[in-house]
C-alpha positions in Angstrom: 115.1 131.8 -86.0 117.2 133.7 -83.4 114.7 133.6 -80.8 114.6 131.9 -77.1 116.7 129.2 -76.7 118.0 129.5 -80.1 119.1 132.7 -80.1 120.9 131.8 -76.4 122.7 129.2 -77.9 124.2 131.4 -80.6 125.6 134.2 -78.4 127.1 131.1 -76.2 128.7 130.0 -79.2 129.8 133.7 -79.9 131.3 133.8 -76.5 132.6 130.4 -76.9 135.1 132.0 -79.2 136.2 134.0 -75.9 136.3 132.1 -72.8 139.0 131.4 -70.5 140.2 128.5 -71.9 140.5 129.3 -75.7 140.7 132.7 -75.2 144.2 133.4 -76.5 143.7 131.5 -79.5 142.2 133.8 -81.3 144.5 136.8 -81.3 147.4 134.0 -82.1 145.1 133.0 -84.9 144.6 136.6 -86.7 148.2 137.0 -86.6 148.7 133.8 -88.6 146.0 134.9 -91.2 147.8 138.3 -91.3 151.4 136.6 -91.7 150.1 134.4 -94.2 148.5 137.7 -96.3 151.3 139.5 -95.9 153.4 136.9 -98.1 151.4 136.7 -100.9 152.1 139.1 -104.0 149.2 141.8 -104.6 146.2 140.3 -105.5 142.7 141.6 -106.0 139.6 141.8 -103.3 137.8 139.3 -104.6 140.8 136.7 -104.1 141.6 137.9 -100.6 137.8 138.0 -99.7 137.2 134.3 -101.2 140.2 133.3 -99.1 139.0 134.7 -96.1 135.8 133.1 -96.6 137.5 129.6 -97.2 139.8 130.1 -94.1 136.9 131.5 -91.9 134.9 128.7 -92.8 136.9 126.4 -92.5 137.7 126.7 -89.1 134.2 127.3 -88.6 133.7 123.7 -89.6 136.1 122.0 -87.4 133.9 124.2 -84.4 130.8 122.4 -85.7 132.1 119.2 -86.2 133.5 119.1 -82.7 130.2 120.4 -80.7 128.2 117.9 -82.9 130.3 115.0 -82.0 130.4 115.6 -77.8 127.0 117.2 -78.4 125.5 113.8 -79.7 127.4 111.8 -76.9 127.4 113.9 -74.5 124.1 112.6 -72.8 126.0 108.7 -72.5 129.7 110.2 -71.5 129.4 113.8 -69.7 131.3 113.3 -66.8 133.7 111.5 -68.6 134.0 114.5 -71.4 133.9 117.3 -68.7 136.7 115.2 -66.8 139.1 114.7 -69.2 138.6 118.0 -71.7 141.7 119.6 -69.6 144.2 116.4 -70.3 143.3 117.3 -73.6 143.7 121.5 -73.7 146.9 120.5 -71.6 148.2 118.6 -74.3 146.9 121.2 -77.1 149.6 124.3 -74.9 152.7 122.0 -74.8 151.8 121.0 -78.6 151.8 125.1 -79.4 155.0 125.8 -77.5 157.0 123.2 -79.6 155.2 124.2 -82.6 156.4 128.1 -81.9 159.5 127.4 -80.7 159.5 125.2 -84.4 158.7 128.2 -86.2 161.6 130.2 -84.4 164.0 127.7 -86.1 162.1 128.1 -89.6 159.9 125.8 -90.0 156.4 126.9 -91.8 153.0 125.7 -90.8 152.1 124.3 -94.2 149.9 126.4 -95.1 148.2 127.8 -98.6 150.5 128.7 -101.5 148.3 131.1 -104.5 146.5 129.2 -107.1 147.5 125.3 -106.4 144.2 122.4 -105.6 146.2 121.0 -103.5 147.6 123.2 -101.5 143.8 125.1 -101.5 142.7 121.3 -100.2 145.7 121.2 -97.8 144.4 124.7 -96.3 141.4 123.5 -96.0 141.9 120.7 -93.9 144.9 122.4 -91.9 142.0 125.4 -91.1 139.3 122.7 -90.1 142.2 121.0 -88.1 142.6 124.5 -86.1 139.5 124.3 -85.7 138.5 121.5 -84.3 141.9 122.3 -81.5 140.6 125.3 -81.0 136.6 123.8 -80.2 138.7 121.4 -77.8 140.6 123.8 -76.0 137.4 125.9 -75.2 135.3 123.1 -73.9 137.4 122.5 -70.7 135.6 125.7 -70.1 132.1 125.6 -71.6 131.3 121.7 -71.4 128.5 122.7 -68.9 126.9 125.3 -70.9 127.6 123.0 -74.1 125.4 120.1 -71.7 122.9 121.5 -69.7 121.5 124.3 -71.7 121.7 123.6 -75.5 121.9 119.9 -75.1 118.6 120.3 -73.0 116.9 121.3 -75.6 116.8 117.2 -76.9 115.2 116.6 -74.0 112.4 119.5 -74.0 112.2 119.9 -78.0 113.7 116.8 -79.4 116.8 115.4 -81.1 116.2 117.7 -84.3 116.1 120.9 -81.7 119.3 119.9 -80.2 121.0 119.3 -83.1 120.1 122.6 -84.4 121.4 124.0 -80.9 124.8 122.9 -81.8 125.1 123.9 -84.7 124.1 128.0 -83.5 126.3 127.0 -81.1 129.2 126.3 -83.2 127.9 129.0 -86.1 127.9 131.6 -83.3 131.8 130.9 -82.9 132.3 130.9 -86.3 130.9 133.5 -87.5 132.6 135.9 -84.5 135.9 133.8 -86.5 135.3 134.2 -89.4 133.9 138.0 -89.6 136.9 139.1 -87.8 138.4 136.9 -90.7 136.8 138.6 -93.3 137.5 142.5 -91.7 141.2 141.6 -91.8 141.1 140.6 -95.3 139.4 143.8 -96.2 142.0 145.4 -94.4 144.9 144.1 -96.1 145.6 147.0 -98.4 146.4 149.1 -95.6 148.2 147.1 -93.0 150.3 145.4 -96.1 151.3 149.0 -97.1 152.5 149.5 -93.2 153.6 146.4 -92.3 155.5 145.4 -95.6 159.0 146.2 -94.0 158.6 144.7 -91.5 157.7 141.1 -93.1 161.0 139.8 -92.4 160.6 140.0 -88.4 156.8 138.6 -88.8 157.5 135.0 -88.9 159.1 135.5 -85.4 156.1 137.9 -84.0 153.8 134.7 -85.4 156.0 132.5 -83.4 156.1 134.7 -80.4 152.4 134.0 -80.5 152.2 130.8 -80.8 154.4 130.1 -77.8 152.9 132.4 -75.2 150.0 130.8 -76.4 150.8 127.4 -75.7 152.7 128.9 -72.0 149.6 130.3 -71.4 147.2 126.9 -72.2 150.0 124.7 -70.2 149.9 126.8 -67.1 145.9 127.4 -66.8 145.3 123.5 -67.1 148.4 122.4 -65.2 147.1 125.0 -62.8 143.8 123.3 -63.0 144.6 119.9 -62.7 146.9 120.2 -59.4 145.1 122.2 -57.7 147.2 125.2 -57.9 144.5 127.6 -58.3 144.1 130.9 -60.2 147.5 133.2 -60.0 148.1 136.8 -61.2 148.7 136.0 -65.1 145.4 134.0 -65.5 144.0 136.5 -63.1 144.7 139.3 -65.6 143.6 137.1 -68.5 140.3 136.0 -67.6 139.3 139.6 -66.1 140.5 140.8 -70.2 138.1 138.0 -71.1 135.3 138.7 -69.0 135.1 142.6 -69.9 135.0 141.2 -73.5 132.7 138.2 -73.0 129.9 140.6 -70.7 130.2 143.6 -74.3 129.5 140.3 -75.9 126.4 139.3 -73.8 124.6 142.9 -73.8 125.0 143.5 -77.6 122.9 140.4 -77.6 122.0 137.9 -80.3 120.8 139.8 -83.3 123.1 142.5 -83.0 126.3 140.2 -83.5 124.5 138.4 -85.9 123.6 141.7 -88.0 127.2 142.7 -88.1 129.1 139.9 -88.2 126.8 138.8 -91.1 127.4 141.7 -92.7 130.9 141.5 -93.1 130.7 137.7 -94.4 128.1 138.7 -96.9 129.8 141.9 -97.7 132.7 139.1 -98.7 130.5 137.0 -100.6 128.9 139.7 -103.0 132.8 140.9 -103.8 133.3 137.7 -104.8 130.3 136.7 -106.5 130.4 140.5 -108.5 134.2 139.6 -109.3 133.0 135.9 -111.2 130.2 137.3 -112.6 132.2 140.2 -114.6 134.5 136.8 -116.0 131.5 134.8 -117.4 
């Protein structure tokens, strides 16, 4: 299935998860999920895997969700979604840095707590919600590719090519997501061993994050919206991105599909093996 403009639309979705815009996201993200893991009591693989898998996918969700939506309207309101995707990624930093600078003071993302529905639904919807930010804040970056090359597909294959477009699309970036994800999880062991005493400075390393984050997002897009242009710190940035992004690019499609695949069904037969011992 990974073939022509299929398999392009993956590996753009896979380096979706990378661009300039969202870029920083995702290393503020695998800190959460390692933050999160390290306040849990010891569990078993096959709960830490099946979390990983619900987190991963989750957020892998709110990806598709948002590239289906401006996908399917993007043919009636491009310019207007191209226009006004950085008011919106502008919006998304300032919301981070008050949301660190929250977490400084002690307040906790509400986040899962072991073994409750409702807080397993309330992670759920918190993950997609992350998501779908995090789909936002890359578009101010990849609204062109998201339009002219996937979207063409509608018009040279048809609405049920596009569609399936997208959804590579947005499975490329969750998969890159959710396989890092999954090769946390299965490191846990480890880095909880290491990192165990230091838990009580992690909330404020999280934090950290979350703010330079949201510094970061606020000064590209104000940077972009006044005309300011690109300065030394995005400089720096979007050359990191850009070494990652081209390593991306020549490992090609069916490559990054063969490992991250691996690692999410690696996941899934830990968990499956772990419920089929219980019945």
């Amino acid at each position: 299935m990974l073939e022509g403009n299929f398999a392009y639309s993956f590996i753009l979705g896979v380096m979706a998860a990378v661009n300039p815009c969202g870029f920083v996201l995702l290393p503020t993200y695998l800190v959460w999920y390692l933050g999160s893991e390290l306040q849990r009591p010891k569990e078993n693989r096959a709960v830490t895997a099946a979390r990983a898998l619900k987190v991963g996918g989750s957020v892998s969700a709110g990806f598709i969700g948002v590239f289906l939506v401006v996908g399917l309207i993007s043919n009636l309101f491009t310019s207007a979604i191209r226009d006004n995707a950085k008011y919106a990624a502008l919006v998304i930093g300032v919301a981070l840095v008050g949301m660190g600078i929250a977490m400084f003071r002690g307040w906790k993302p509400p986040i899962s707590g072991p073994g409750l529905s409702v807080s397993r639904e309330r992670t759920v919807r918190n993950m997609a919600l992350f998501g779908v930010v995090y789909a936002v804040a890359s578009i101010g970056c990849t609204i062109g590719f998201l339009t002219s090359v996937i979207l063409g597909s509608v018009g040279r294959d048809g609405f049920i090519s596009g569609v399936v477009s997208i959804v590579l699309y947005g499975l490329g970036m969750g998969m890159l997501v959710t396989g890092l994800t999954v090769a946390l999880a299965f490191a846990r062991v480890g880095i909880v061993a290491t990192l165990k005493q230091g838990l009580p400075w992690f909330d404020r390393v999280s934090a950290g994050f979350v703010v330079a984050t949201g510094l970061y997002l606020t000064w590209y897009w104000w940077s972009a919206i006044s005309g300011r242009g690109t300065d030394s710190i995005v400089g720096r940035v979007e050359r990191w991105q850009t070494h990652l992004a081209d390593f991306l690019q020549r490992t090609g499609s069916w490559t990054l599909a063969l490992i991250l695949g691996s690692a999410i069904v690696a996941a899934l037969a830990v968990v499956l093996r772990a419920r089929g011992r219980r019945v």
